[in-house]
PDB file of N, CA, C and O in Angstrom:
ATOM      1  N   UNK A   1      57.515-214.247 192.100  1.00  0.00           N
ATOM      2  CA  UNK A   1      58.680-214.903 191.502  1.00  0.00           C
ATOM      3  C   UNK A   1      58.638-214.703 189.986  1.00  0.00           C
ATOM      4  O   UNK A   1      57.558-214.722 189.395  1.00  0.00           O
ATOM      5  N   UNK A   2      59.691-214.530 189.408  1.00  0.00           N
ATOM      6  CA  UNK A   2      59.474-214.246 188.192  1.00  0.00           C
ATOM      7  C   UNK A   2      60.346-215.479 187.142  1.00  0.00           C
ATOM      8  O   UNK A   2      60.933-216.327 187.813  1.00  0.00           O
ATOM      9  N   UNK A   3      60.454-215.617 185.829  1.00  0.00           N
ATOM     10  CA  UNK A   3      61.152-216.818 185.147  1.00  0.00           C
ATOM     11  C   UNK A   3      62.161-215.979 184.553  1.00  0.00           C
ATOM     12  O   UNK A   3      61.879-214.901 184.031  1.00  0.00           O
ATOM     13  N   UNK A   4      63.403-216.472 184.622  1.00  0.00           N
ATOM     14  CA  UNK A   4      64.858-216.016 183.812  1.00  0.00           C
ATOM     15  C   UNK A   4      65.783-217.300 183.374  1.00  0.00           C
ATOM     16  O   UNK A   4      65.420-218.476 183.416  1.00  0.00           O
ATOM     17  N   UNK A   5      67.010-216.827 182.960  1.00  0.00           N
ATOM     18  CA  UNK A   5      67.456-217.606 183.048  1.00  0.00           C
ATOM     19  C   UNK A   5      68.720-217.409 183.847  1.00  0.00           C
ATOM     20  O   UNK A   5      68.779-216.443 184.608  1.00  0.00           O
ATOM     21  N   UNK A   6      69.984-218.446 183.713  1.00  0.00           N
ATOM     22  CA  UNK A   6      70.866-218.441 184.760  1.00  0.00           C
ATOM     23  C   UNK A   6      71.822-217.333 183.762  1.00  0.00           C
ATOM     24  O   UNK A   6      72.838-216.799 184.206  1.00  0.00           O
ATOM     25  N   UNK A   7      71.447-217.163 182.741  1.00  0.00           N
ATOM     26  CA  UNK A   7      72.593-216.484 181.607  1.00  0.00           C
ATOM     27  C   UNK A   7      72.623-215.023 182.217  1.00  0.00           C
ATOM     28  O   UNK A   7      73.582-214.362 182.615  1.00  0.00           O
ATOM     29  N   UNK A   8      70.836-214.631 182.151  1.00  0.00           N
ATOM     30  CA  UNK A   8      70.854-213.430 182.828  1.00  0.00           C
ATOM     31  C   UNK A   8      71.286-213.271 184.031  1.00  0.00           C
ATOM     32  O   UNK A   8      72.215-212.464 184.000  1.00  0.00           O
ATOM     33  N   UNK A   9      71.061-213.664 185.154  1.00  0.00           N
ATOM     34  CA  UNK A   9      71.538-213.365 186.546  1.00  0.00           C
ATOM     35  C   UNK A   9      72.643-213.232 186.557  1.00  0.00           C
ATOM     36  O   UNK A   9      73.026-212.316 187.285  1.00  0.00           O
ATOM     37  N   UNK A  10      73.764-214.046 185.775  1.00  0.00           N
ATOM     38  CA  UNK A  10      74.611-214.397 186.113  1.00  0.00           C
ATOM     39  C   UNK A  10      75.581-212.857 184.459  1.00  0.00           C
ATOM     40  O   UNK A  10      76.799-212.989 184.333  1.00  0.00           O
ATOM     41  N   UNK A  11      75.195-212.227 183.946  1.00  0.00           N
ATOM     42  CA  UNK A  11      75.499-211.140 183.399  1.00  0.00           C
ATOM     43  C   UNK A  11      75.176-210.060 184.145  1.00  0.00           C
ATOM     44  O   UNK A  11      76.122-209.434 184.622  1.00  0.00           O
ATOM     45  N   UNK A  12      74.169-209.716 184.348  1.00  0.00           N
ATOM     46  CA  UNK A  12      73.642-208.790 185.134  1.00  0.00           C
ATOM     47  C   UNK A  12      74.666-209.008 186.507  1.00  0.00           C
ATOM     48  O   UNK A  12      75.726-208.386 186.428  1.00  0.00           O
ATOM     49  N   UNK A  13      74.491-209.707 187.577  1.00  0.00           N
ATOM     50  CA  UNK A  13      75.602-209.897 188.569  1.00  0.00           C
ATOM     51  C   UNK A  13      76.881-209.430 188.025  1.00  0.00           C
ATOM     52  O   UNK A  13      77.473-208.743 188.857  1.00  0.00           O
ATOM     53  N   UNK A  14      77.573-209.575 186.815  1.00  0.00           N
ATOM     54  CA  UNK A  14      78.500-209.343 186.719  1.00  0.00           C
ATOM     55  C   UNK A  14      78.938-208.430 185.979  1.00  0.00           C
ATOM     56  O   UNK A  14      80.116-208.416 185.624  1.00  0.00           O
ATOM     57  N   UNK A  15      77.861-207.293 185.534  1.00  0.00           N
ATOM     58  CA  UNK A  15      78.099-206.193 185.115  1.00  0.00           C
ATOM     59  C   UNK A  15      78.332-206.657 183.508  1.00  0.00           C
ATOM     60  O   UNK A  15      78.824-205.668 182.966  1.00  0.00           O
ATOM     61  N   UNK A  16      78.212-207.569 182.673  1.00  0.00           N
ATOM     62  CA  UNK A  16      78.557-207.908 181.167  1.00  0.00           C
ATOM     63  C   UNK A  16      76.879-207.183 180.399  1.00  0.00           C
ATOM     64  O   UNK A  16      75.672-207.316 180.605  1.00  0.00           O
ATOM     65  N   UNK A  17      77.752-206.431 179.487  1.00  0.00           N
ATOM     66  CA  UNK A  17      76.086-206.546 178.944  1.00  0.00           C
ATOM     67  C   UNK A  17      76.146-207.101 177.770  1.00  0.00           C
ATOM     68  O   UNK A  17      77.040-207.534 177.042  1.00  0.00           O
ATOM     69  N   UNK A  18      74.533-206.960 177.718  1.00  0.00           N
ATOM     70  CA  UNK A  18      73.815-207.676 176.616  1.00  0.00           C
ATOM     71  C   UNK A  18      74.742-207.794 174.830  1.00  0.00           C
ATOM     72  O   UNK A  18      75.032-208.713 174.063  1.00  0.00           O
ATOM     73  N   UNK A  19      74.931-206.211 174.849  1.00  0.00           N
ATOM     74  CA  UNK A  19      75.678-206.171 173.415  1.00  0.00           C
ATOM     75  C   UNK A  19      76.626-206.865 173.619  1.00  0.00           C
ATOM     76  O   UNK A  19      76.484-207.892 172.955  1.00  0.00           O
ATOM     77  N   UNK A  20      78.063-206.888 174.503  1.00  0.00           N
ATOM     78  CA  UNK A  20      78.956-207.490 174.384  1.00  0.00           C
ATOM     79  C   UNK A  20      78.915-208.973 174.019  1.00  0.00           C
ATOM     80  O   UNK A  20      79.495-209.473 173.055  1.00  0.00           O
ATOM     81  N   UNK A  21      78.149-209.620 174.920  1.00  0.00           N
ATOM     82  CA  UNK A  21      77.907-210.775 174.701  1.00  0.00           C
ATOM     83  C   UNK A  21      77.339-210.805 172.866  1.00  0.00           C
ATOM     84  O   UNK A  21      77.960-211.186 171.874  1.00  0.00           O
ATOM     85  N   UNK A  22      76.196-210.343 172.970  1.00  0.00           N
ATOM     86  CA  UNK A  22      76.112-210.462 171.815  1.00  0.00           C
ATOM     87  C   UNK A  22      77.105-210.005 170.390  1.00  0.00           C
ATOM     88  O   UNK A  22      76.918-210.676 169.375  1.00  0.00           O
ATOM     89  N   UNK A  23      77.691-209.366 170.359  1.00  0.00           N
ATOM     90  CA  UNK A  23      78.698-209.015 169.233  1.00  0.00           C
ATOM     91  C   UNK A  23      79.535-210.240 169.432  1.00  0.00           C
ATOM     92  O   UNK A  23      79.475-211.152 168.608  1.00  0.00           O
ATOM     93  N   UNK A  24      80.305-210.309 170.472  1.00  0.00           N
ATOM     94  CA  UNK A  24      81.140-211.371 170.679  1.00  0.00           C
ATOM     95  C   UNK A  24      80.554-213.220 170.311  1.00  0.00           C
ATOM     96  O   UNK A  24      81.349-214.139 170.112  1.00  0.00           O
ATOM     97  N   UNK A  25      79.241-213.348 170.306  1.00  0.00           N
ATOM     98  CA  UNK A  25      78.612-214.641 170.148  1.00  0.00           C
ATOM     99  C   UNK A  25      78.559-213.955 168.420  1.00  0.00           C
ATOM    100  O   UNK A  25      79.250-214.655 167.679  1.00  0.00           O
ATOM    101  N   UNK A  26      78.142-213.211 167.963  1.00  0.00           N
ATOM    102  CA  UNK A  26      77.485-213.305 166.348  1.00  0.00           C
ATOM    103  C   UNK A  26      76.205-213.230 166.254  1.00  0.00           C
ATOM    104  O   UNK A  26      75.516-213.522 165.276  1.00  0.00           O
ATOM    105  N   UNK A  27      75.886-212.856 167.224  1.00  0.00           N
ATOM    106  CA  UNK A  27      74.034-212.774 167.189  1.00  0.00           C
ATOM    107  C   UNK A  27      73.127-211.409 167.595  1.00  0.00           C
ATOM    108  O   UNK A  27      73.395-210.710 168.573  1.00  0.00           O
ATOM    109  N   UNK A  28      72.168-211.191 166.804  1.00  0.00           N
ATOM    110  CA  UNK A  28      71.600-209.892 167.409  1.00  0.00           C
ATOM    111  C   UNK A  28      70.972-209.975 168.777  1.00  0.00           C
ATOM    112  O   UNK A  28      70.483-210.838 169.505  1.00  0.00           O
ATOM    113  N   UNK A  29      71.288-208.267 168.793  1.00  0.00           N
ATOM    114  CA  UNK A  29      70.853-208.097 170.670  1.00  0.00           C
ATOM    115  C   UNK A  29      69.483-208.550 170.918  1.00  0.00           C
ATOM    116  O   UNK A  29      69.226-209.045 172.015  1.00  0.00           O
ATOM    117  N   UNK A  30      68.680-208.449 170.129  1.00  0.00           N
ATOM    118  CA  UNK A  30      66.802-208.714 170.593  1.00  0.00           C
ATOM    119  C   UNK A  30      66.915-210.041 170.507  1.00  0.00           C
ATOM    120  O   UNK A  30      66.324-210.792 171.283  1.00  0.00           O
ATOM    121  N   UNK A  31      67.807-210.514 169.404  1.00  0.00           N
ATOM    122  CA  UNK A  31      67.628-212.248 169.714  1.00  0.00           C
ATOM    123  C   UNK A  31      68.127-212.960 170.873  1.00  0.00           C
ATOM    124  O   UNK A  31      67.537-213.967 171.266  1.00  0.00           O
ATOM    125  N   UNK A  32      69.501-212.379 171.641  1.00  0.00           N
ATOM    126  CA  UNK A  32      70.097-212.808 172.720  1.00  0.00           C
ATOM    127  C   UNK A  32      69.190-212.148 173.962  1.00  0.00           C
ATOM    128  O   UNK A  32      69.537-212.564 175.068  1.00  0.00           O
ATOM    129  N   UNK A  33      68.161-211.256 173.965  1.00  0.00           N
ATOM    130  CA  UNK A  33      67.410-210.402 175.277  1.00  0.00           C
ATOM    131  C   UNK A  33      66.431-211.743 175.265  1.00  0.00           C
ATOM    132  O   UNK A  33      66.331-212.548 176.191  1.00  0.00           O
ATOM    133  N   UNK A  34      65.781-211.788 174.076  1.00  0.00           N
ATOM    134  CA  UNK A  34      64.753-213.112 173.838  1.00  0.00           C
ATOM    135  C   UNK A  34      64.966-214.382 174.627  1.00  0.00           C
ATOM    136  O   UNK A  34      64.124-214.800 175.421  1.00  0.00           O
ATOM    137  N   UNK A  35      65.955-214.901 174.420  1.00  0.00           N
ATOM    138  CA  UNK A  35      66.813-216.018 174.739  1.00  0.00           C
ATOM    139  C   UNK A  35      67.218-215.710 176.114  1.00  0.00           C
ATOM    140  O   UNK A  35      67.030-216.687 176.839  1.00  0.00           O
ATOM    141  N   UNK A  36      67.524-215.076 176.500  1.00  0.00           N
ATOM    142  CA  UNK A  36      67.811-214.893 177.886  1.00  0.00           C
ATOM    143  C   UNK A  36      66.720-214.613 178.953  1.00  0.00           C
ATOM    144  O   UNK A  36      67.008-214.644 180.149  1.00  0.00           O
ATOM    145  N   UNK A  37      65.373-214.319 178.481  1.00  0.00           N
ATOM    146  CA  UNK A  37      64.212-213.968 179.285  1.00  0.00           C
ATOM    147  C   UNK A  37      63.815-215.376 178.912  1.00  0.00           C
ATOM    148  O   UNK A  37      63.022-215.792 179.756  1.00  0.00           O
ATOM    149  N   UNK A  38      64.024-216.140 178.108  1.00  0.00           N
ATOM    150  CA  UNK A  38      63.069-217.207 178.064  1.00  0.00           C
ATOM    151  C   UNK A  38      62.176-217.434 177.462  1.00  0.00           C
ATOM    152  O   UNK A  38      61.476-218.447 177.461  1.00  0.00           O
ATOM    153  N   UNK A  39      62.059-216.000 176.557  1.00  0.00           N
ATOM    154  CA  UNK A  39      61.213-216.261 175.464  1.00  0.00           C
ATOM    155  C   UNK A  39      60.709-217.062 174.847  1.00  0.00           C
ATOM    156  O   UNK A  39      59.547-217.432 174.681  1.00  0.00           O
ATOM    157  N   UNK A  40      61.948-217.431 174.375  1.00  0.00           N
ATOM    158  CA  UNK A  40      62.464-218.172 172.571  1.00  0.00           C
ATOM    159  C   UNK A  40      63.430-219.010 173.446  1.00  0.00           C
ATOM    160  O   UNK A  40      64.095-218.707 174.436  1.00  0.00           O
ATOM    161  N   UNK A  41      63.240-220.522 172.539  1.00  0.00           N
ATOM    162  CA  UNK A  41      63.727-221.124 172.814  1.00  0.00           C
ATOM    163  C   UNK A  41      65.242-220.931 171.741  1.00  0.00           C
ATOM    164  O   UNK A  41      65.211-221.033 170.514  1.00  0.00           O
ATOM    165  N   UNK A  42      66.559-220.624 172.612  1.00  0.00           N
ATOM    166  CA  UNK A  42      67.923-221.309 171.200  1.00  0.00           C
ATOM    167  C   UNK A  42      68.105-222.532 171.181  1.00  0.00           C
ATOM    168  O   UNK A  42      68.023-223.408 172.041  1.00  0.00           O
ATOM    169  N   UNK A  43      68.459-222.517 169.718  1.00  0.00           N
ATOM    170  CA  UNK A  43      69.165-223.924 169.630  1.00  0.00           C
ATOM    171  C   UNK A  43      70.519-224.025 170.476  1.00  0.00           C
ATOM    172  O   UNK A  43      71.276-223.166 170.930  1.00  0.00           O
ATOM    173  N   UNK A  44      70.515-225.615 170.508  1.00  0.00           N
ATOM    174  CA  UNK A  44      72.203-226.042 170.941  1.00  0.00           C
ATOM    175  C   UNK A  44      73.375-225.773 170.874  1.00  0.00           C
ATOM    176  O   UNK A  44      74.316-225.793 171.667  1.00  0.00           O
ATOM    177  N   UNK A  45      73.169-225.384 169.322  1.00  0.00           N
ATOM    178  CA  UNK A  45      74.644-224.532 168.815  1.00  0.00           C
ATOM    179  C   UNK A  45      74.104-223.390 169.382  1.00  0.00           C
ATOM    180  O   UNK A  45      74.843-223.168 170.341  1.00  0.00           O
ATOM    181  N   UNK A  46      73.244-222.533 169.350  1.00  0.00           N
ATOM    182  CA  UNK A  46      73.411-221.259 169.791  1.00  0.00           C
ATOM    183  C   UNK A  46      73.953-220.895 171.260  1.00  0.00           C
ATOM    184  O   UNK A  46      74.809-220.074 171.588  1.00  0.00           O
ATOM    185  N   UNK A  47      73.143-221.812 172.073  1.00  0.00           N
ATOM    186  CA  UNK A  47      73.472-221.655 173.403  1.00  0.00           C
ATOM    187  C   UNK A  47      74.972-222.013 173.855  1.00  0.00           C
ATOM    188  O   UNK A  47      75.527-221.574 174.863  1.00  0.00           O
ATOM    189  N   UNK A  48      75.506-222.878 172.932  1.00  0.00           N
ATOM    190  CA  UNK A  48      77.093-222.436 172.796  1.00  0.00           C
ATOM    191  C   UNK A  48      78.197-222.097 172.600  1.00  0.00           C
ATOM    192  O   UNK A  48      79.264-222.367 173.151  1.00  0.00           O
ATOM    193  N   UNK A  49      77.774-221.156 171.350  1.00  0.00           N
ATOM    194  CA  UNK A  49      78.045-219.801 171.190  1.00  0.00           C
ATOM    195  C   UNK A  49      78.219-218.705 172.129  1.00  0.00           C
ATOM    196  O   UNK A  49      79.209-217.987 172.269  1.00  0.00           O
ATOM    197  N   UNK A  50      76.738-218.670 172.963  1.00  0.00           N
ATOM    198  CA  UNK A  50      76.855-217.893 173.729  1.00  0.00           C
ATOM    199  C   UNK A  50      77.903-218.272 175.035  1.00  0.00           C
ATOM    200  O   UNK A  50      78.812-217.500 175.339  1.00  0.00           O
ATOM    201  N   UNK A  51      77.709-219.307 175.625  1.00  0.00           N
ATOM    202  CA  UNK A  51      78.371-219.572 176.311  1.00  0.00           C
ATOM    203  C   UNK A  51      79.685-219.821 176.267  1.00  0.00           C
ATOM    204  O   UNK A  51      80.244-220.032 177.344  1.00  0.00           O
ATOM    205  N   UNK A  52      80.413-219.852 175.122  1.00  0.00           N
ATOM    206  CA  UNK A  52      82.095-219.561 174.523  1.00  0.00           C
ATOM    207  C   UNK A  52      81.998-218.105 174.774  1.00  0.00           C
ATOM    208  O   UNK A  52      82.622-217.620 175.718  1.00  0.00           O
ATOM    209  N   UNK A  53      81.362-217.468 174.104  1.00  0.00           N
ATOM    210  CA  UNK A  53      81.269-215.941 173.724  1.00  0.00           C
ATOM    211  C   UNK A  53      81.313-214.953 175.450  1.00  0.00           C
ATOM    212  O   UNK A  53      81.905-213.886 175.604  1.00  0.00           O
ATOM    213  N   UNK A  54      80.499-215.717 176.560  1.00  0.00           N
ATOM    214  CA  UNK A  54      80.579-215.437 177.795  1.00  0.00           C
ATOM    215  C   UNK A  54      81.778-215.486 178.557  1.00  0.00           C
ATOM    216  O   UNK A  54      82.321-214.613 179.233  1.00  0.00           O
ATOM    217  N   UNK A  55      82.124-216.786 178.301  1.00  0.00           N
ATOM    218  CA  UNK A  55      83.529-217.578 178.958  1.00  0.00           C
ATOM    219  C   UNK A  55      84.523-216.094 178.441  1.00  0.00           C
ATOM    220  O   UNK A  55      84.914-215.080 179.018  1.00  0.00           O
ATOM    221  N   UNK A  56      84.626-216.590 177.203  1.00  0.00           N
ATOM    222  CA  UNK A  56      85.839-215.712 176.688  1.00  0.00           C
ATOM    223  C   UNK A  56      85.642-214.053 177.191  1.00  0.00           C
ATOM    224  O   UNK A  56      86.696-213.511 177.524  1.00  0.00           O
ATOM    225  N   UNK A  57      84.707-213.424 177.251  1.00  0.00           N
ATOM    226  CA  UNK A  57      84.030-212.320 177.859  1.00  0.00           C
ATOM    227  C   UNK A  57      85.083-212.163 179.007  1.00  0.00           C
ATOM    228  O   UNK A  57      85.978-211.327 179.131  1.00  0.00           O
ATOM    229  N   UNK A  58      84.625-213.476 180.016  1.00  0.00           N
ATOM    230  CA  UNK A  58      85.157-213.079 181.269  1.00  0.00           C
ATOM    231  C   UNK A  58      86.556-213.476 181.996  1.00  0.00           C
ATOM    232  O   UNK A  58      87.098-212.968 182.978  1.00  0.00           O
ATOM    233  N   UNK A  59      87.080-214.918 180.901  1.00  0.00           N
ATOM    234  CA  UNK A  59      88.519-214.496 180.741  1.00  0.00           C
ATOM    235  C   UNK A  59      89.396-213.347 180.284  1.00  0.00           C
ATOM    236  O   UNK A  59      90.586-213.212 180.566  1.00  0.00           O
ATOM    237  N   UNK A  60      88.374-212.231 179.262  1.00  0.00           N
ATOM    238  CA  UNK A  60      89.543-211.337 178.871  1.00  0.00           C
ATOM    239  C   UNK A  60      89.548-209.824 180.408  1.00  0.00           C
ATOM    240  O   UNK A  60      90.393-208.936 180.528  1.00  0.00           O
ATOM    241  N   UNK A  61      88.602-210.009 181.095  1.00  0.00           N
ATOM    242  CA  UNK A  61      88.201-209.409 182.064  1.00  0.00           C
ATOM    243  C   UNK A  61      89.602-209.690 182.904  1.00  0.00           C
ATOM    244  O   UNK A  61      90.541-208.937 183.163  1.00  0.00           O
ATOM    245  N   UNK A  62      89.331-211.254 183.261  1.00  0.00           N
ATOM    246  CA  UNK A  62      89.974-211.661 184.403  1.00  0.00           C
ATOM    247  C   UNK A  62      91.518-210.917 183.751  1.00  0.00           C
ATOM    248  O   UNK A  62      91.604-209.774 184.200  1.00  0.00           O
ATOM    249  N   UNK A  63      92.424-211.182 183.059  1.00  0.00           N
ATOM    250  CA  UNK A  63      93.764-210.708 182.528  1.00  0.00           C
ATOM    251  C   UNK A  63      93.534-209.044 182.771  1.00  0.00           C
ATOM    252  O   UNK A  63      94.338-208.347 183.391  1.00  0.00           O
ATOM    253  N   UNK A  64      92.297-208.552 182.167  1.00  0.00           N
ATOM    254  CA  UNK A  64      92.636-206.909 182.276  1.00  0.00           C
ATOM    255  C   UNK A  64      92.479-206.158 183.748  1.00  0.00           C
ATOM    256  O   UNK A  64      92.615-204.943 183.889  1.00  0.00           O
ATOM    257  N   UNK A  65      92.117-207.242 185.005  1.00  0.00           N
ATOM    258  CA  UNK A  65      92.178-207.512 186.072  1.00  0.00           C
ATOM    259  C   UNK A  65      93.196-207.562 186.788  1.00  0.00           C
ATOM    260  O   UNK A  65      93.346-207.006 187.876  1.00  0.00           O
ATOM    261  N   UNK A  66      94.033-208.302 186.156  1.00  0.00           N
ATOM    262  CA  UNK A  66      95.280-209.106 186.909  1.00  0.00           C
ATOM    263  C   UNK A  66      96.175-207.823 186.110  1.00  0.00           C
ATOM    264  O   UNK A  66      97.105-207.323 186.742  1.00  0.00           O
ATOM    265  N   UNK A  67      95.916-207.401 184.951  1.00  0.00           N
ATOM    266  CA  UNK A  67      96.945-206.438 184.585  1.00  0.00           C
ATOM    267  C   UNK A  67      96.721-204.719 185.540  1.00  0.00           C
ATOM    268  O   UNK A  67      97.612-203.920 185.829  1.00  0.00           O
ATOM    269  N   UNK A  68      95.529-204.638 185.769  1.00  0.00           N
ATOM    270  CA  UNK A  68      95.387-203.620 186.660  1.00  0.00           C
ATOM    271  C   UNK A  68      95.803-203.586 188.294  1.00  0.00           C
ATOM    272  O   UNK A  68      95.963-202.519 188.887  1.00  0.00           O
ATOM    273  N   UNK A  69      95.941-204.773 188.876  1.00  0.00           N
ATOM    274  CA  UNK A  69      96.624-205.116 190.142  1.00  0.00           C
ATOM    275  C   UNK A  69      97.913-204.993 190.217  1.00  0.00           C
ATOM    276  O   UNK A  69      98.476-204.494 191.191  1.00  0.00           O
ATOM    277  N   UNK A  70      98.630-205.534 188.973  1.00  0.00           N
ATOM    278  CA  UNK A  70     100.077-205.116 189.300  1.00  0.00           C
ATOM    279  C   UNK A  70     100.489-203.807 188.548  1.00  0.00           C
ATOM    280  O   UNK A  70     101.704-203.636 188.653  1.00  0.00           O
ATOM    281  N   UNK A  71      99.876-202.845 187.836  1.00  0.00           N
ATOM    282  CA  UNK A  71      99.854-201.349 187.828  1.00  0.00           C
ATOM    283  C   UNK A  71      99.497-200.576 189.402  1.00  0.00           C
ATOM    284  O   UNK A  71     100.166-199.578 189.672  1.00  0.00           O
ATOM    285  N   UNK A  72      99.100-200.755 189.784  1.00  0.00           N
ATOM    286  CA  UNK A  72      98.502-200.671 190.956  1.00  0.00           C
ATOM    287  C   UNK A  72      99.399-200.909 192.357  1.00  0.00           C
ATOM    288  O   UNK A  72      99.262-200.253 193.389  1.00  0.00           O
ATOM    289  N   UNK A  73     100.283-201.930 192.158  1.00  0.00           N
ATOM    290  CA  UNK A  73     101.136-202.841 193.118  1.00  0.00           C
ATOM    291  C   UNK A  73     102.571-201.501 192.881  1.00  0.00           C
ATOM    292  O   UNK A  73     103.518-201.035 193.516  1.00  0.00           O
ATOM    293  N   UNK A  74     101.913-201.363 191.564  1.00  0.00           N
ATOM    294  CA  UNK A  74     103.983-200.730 191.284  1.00  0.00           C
ATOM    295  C   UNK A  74     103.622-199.066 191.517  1.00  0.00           C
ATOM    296  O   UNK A  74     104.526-198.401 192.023  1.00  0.00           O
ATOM    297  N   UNK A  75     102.554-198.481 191.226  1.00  0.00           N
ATOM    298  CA  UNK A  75     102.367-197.057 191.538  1.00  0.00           C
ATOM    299  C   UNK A  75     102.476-196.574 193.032  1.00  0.00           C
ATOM    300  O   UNK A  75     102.605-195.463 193.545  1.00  0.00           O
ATOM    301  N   UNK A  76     102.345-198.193 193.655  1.00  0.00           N
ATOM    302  CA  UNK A  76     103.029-198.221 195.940  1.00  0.00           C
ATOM    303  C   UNK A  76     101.864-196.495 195.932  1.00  0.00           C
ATOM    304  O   UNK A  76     102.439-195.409 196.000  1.00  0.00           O
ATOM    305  N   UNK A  77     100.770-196.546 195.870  1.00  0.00           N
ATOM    306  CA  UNK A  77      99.763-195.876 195.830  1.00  0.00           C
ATOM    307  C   UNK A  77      99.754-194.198 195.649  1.00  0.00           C
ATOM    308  O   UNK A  77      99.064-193.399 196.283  1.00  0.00           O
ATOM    309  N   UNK A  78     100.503-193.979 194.836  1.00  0.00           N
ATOM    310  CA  UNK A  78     100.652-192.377 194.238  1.00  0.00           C
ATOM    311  C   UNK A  78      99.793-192.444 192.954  1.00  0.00           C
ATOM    312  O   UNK A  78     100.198-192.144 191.831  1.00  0.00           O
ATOM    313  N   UNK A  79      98.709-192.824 193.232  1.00  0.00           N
ATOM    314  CA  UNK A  79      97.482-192.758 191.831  1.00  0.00           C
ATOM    315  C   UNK A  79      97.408-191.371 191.625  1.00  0.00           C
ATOM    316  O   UNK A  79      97.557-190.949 190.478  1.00  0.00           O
ATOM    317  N   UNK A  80      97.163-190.455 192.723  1.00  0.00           N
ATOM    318  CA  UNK A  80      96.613-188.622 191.991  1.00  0.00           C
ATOM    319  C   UNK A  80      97.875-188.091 192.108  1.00  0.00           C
ATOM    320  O   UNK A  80      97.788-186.952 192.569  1.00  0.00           O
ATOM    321  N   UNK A  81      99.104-188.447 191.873  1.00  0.00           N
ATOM    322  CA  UNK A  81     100.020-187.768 191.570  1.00  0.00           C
ATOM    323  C   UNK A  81     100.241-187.259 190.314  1.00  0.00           C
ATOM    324  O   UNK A  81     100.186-188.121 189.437  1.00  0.00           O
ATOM    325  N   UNK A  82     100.507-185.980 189.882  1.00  0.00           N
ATOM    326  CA  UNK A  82     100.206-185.515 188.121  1.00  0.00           C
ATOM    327  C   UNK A  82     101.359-186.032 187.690  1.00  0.00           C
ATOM    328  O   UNK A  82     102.281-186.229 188.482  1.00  0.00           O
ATOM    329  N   UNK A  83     101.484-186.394 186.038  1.00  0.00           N
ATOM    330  CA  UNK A  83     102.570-187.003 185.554  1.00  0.00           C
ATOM    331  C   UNK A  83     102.211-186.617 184.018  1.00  0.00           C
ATOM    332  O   UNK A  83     101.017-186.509 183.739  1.00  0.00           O
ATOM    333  N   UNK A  84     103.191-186.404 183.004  1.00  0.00           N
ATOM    334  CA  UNK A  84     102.791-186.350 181.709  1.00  0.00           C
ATOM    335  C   UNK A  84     102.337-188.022 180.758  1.00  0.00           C
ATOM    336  O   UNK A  84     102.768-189.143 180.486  1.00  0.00           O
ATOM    337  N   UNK A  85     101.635-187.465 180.650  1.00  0.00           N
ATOM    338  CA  UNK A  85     100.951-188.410 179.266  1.00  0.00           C
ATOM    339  C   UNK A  85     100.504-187.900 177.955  1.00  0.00           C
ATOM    340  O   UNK A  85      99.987-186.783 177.969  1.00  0.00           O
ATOM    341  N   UNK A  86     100.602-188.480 176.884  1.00  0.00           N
ATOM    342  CA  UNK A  86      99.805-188.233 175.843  1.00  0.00           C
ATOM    343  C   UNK A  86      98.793-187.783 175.668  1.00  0.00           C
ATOM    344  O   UNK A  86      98.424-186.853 174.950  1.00  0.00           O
ATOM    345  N   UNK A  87      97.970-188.837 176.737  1.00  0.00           N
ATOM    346  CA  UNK A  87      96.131-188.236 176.839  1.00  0.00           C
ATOM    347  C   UNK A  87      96.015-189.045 177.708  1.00  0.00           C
ATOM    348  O   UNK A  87      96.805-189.928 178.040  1.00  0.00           O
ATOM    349  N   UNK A  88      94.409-188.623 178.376  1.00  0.00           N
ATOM    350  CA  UNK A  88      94.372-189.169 179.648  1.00  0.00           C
ATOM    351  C   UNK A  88      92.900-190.167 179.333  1.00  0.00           C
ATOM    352  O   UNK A  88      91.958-190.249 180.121  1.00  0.00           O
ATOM    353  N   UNK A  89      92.989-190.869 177.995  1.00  0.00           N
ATOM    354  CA  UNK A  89      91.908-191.972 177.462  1.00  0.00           C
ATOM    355  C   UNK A  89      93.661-192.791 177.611  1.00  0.00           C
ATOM    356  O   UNK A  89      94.871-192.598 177.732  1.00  0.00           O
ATOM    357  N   UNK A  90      92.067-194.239 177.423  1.00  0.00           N
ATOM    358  CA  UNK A  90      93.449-195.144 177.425  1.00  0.00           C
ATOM    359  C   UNK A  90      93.785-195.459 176.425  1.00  0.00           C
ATOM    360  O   UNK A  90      94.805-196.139 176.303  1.00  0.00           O
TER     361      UNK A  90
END
């Protein structure tokens, strides 16, 4: 058995990484890897930082989610059909 925390499982499960979180909280990556293995203890404010910084993470997910379902809904499934675009980054 090994010691983590719920921050990690619960990033890792969900594919978020480390930098994001961290840029988005204000804190460096070795300090948030630290903190998340259990290292180092954060402070109060930090740990909710991170946890705004997470939330908001995975609300902007959930919208770019919900905006990809109804792209998806309206293409009535002709995805490899060729079409002109600008470029094919988004």
């Amino acid at each position: 058995m090994i010691t983590t925390t719920r921050f990690r499982l619960l990033r890792l499960k969900y594919h978020v990484t480390l930098t994001d979180v961290a840029e988005q909280a204000g804190v460096k990556n070795q300090n948030l890897s630290d903190w998340e293995r259990g290292q180092v203890c954060a402070s109060l404010e930090r740990q909710t930082r991170i946890f705004k910084a997470f939330l908001r993470l995975a609300e902007a997910r959930i919208r770019m989610y919900q905006e990809l379902i109804e792209e998806l809904k309206q293409c009535g499934g002709e995805l490899l059909t060729p079409m002109e675009a600008e470029s094919d980054e988004p």
